[in-house]
C-alpha positions as CSV (number, residue, x, y, z in Angstrom):
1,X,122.3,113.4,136.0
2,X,125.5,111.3,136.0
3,X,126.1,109.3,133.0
4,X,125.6,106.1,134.5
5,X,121.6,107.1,135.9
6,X,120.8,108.2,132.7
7,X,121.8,105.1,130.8
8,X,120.0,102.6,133.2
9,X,117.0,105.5,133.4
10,X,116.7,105.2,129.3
11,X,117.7,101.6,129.2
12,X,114.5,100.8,131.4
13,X,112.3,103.3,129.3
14,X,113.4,101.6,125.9
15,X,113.3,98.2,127.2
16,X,109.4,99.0,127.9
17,X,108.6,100.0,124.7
18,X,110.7,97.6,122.8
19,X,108.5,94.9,124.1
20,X,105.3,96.7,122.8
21,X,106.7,95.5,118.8
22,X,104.9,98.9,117.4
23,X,107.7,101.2,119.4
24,X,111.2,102.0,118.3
25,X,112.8,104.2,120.5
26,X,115.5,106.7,119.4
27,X,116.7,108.7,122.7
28,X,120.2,110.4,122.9
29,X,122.5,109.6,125.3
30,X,125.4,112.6,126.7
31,X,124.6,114.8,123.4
32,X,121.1,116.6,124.1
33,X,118.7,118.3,121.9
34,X,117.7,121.9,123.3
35,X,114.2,120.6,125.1
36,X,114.1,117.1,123.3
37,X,115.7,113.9,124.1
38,X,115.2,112.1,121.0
39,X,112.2,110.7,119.0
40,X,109.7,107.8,119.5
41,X,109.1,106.1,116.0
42,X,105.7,104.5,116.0
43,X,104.7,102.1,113.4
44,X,101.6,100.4,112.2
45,X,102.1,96.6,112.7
46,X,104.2,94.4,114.7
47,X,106.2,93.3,111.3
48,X,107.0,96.4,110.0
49,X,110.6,95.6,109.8
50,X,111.5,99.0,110.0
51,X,109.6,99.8,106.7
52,X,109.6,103.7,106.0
53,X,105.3,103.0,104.7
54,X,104.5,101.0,107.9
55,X,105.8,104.6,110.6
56,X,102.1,105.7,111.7
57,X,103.9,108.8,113.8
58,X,107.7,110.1,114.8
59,X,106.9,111.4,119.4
60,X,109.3,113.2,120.4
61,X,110.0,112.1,124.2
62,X,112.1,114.4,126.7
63,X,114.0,111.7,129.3
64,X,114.8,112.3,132.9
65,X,116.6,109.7,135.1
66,X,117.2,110.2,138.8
67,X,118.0,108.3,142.1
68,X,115.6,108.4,144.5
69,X,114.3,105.9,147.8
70,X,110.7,106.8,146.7
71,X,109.4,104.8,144.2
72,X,105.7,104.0,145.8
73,X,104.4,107.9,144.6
74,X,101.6,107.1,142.4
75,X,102.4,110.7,140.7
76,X,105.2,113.2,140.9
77,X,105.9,116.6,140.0
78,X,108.5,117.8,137.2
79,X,109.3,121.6,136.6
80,X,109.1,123.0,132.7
81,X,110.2,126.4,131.4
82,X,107.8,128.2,129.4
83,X,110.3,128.1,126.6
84,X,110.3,124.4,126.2
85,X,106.1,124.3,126.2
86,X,106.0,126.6,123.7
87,X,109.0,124.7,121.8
88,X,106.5,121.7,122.1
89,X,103.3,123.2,120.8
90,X,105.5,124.3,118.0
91,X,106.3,120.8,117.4
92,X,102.8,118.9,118.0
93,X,103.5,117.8,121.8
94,X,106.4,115.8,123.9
95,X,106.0,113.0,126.1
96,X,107.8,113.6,129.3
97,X,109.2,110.4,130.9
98,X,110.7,110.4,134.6
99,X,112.7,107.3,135.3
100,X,113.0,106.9,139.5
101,X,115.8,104.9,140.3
102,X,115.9,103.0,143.8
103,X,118.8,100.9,142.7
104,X,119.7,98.6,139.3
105,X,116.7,96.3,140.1
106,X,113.9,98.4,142.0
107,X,112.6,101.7,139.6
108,X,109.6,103.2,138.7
109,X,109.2,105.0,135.3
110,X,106.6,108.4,135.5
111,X,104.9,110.5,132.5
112,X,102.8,112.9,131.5
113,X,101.7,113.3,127.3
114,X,101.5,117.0,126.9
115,X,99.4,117.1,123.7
116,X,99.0,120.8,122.2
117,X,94.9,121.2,123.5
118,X,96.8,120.4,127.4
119,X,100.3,122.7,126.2
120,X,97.8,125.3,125.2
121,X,95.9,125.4,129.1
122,X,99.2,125.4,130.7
123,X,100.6,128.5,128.7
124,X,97.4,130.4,129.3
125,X,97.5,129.2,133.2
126,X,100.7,130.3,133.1
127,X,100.5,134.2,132.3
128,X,104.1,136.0,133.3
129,X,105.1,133.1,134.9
130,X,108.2,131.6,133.5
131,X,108.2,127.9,134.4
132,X,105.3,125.3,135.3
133,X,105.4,122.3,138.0
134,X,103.1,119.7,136.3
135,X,102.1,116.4,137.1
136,X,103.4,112.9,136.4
137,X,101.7,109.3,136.4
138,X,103.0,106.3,136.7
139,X,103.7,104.3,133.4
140,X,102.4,101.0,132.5
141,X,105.6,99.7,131.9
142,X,104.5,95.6,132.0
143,X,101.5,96.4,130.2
144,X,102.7,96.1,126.6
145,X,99.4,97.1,124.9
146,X,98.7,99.9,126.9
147,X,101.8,101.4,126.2
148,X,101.4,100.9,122.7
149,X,98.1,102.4,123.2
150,X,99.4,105.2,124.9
151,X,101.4,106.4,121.6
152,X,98.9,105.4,119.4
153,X,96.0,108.0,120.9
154,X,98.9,110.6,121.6
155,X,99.8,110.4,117.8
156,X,95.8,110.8,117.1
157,X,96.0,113.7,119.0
158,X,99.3,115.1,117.2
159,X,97.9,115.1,114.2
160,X,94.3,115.9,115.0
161,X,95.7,119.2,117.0
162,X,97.6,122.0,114.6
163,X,98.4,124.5,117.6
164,X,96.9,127.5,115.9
165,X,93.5,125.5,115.6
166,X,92.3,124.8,119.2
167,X,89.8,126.6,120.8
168,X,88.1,126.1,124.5
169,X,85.0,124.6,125.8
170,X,84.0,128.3,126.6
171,X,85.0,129.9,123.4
172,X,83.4,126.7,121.4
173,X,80.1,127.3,123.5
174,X,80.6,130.9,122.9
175,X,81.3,131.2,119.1
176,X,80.3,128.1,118.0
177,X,81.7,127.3,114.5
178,X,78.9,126.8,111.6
179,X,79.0,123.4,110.9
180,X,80.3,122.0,113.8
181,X,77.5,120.2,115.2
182,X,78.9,116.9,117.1
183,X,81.2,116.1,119.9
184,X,83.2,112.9,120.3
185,X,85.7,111.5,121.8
186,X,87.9,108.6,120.0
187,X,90.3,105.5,121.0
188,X,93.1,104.6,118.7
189,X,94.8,101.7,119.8
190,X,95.4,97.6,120.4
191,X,94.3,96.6,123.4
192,X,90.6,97.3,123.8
193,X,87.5,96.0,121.6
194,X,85.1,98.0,123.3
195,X,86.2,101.5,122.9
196,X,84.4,102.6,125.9
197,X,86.4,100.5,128.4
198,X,89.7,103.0,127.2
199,X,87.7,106.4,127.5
200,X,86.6,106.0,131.1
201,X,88.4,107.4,133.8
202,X,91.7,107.9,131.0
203,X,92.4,112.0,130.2
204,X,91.2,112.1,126.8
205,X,90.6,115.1,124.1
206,X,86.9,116.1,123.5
207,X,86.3,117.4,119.6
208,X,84.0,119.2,118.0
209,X,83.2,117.4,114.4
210,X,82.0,119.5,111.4
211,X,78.8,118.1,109.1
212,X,80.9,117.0,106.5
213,X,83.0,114.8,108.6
214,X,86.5,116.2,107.2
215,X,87.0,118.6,110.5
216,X,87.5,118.2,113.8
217,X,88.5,120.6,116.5
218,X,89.9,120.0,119.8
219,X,88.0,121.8,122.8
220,X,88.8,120.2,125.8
221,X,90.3,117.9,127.6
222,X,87.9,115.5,130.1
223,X,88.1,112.6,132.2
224,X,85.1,110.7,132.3
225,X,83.7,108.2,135.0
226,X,80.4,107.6,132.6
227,X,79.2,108.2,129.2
228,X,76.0,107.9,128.0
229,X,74.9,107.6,124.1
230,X,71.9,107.1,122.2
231,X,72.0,104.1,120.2
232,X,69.7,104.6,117.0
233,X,68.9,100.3,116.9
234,X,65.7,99.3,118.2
235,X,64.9,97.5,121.1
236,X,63.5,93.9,120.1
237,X,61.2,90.8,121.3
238,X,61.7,88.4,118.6
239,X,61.2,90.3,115.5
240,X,58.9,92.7,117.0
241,X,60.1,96.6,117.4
242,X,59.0,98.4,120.8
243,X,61.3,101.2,120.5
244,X,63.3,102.4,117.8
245,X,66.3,103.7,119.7
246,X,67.9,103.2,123.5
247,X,70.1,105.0,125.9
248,X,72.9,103.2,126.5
249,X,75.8,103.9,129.7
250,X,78.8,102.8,130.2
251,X,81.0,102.7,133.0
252,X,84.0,100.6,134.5
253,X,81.7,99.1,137.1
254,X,78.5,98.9,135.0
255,X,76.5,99.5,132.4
256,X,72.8,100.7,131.8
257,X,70.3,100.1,128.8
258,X,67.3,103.1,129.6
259,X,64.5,102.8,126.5
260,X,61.0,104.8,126.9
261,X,60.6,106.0,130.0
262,X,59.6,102.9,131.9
263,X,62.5,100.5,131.8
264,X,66.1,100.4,132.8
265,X,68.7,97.5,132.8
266,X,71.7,97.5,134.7
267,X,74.5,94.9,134.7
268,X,77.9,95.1,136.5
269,X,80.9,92.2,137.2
270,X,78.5,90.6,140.3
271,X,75.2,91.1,139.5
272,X,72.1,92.6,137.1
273,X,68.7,94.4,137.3
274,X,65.4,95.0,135.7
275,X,63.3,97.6,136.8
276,X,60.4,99.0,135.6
277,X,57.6,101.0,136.4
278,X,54.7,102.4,133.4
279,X,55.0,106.4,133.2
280,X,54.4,109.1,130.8
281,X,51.6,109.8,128.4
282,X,48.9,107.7,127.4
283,X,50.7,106.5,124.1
284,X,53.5,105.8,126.0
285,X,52.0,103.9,128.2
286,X,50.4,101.5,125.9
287,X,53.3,100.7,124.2
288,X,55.2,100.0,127.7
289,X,52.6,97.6,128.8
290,X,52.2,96.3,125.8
291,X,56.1,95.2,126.2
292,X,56.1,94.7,129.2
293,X,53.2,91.8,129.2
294,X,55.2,90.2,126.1
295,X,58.6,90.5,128.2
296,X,56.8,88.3,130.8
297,X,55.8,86.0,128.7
298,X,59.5,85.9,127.0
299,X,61.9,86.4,129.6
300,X,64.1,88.6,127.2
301,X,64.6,91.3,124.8
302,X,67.1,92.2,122.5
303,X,69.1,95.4,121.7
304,X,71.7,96.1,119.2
305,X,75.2,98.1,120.2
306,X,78.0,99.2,117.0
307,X,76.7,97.0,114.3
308,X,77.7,94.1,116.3
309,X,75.3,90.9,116.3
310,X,72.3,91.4,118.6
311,X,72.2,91.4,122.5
312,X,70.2,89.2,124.0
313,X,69.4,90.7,127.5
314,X,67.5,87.6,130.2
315,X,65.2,89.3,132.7
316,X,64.8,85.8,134.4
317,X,68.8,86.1,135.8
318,X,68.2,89.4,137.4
319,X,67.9,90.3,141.2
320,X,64.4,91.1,141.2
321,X,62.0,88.4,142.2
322,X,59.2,89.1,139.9
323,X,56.1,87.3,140.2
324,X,55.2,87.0,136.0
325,X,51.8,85.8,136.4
326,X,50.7,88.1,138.8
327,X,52.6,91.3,137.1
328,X,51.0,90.3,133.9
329,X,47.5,89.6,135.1
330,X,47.7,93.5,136.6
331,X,49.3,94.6,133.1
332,X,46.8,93.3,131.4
333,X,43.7,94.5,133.1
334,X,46.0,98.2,133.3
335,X,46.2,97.8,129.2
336,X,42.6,97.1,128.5
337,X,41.8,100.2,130.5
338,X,44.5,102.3,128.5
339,X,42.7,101.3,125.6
340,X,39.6,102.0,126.3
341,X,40.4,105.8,127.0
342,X,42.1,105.5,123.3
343,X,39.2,104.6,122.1
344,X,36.9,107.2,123.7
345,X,39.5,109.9,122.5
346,X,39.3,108.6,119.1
347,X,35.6,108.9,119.1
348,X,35.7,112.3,120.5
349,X,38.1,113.4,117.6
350,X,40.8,114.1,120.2
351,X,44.1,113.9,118.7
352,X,46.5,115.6,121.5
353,X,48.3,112.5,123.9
354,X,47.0,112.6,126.6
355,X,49.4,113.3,129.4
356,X,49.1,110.7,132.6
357,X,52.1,112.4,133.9
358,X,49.9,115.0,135.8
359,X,46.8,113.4,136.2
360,X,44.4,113.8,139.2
361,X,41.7,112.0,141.1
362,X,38.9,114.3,139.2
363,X,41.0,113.4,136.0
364,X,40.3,109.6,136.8
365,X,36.6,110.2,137.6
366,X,36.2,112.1,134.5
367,X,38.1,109.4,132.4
368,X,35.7,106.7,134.2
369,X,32.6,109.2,133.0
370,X,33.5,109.1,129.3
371,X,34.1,105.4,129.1
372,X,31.3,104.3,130.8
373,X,29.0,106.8,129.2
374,X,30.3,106.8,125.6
375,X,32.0,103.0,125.5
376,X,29.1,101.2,127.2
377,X,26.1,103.6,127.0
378,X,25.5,103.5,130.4
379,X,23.5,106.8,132.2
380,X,25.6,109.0,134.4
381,X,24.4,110.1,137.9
382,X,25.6,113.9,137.7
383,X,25.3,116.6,140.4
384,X,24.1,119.7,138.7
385,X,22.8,123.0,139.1
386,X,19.3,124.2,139.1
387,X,20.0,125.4,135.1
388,X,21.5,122.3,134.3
389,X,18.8,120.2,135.8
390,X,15.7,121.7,133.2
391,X,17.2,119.6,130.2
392,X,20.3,119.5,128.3
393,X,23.4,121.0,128.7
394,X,26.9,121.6,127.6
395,X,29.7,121.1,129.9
396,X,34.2,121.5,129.8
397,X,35.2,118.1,131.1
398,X,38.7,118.6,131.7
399,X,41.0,114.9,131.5
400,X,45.1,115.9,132.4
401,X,46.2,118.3,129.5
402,X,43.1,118.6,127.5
403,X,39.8,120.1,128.1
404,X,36.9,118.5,126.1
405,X,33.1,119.9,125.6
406,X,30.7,117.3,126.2
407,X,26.5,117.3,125.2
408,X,24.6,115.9,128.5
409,X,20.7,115.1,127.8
410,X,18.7,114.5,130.5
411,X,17.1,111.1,130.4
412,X,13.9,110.9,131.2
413,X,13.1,108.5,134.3
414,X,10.0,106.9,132.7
């Protein structure tokens, strides 16, 4: 590049992250390093007045300036020789920056962080191949904190990544160190509060975490348009518990709060839902009915997300039209029969949960049986055979999962 593209190139790349206050930029100009371009220094706070304790991380950057007409590309290639990717997983990753000059005024400044977990795919995609054509994005170059943030999760990654410690996804699944139990993924930066609104839809390293919490190992690299966590806070109606934990989703158009397996919340920018419907096994069941009849009465519940003060999530501001009185007047006549078969199972020393989930018409005719017969003493009208019909008999009444043995006496019509 002539001498005059590359100092406007690197005087638009420095200017950029000169703004940021964390970013001091250190990029040669006519002398070059063999695969370098200079360093990024990367400190701590906006005052650090160049302290030597305040320097979180030292990036080294590789620079390219060009002319070019075409600065509307959202991504571009760039050719590397194997010898500089392998220089750079030596060296704990390079940030490439392509600076695409129209003309003093109109440019558009391209890059691509090559941490060692992504050096480490490329070599092995490589094989005898002695250069790679990889792709670059554009940069954020107004948006100040995302550039700082940009350094900050690349220098996580630097020193979270030795090059001779990374395994796949495959070989991870495959081998699976002792210890290392969890995956996560992580957000080091300014810009964000909500972690989750970084991690979705950016490139970002997956690691596998040991017990102890000293070790982490990168396995792979993802992009994620959701991600989905269990929350260990219960979910709340006044002080009361329901459930002790939730699902919770996230995404950049929504997010979902999933607890049991009855009830689902879904917000976005424009508009929320509530939906519901009472599944799963008689225990289940109860308790879902249960909240859902105090819900109606409330209008809300509460969850808690990262230690941060309770949520208060409004059923009344939702989509759904619900009729309260009538849902609860249904809910309430459904609970009082759920309770009744707990009962009769209690009495008939049944302690197995009964599974409603695959329940059948002769199911429900049995279950009406037993709580008529055993609740409220009333006599049973049975179809039996000639054997059964000379006096007493016993008789496998099966309800869903369980099969139970039950004494009929013939009552005599006098």
């Amino acid at each position: 590049m002539s001498e005059q593209i590359e100092l406007m190139g690197i005087n638009k790349l420095e200017d950029s992250l000169l703004r940021t206050g964390y970013l001091i930029p250190h990029i040669t100009r006519k002398e070059k390093i063999p695969s370098w371009d200079g360093f990024v220094w990367l400190y701590n706070n906006k005052n650090h007045n160049d302290k030597k304790s305040d320097i979180e991380a030292r990036i080294p950057v590789q620079v390219k300036a060009e002319t070019n007409q075409n600065i509307l590309n959202k991504q571009i290639g760039f050719k590397l020789d194997k010898s500089d990717l392998k220089n750079y997983l030596n060296d704990g990753g390079v940030i490439i920056f392509v600076i695409r000059l129209k003309d003093f005024d109109n440019y558009r400044i391209y890059y691509e962080k090559l941490n060692p977990i992504k050096i480490k795919c490329y070599l092995k995609s490589m094989k005898k191949k002695k250069s790679k054509n990889i792709k670059l994005i554009v940069f954020p170059k107004d948006n100040i904190e995302e550039v700082a943030d940009i350094f900050f999760n690349f220098a996580y990654d630097m020193n979270k990544q030795p090059f001779d410690n990374i395994f796949s996804l495959n070989e991870f699944n495959k081998y699976h160190p002792e210890g290392f139990d969890t995956l996560s993924l992580h957000y080091h930066g300014i810009q964000y509060i909500n972690p989750m609104d970084y991690l979705i839809d950016k490139e970002v390293t997956l690691y596998a975490n040991h017990s102890t919490g000293k070790y982490s190992i990168p396995v792979a690299l993802v992009k994620a348009t959701e991600i989905s966590r269990c929350i260990n806070h219960p979910v709340l109606i006044g002080d009361e518990e329901y459930y002790p934990s939730f699902n919770f989703s996230h995404s950049k158009e929504e997010f979902k709060v999933i607890f049991g397996n009855s009830f689902s919340y879904i917000c976005s920018t424009n508009k929320a839902s509530f939906n519901f419907k009472i599944q799963g096994t008689l225990t289940e069941r109860i308790t879902g009915t249960k909240f859902a009849l105090e819900l109606f009465k409330n209008k809300h519940f509460s969850i808690t997300i990262d230690e941060k003060e309770p949520f208060i999530i409004s059923i009344s501001e939702t989509e759904e039209k619900i009729d309260f009185p009538k849902e609860a007047e249904c809910l309430s006549k459904y609970l009082d029969y759920l309770l009744e078969i707990k009962k009769v199972m209690e009495i008939l020393k049944v302690d197995v949960d009964l599974d409603f989930n695959i329940i059948t018409k002769k199911d429900e005719e049995n279950i009406n049986l037993l709580v008529s017969a055993i609740l409220y003493n009333k006599p049973q009208n049975l179809t039996v055979n000639d054997k059964e019909s000379l006096g007493s008999f016993i008789k496998d009444v099966k309800i869903c999962n369980i099969t139970v043995l039950i004494l009929f006496v013939k009552k005599s019509l006098s």
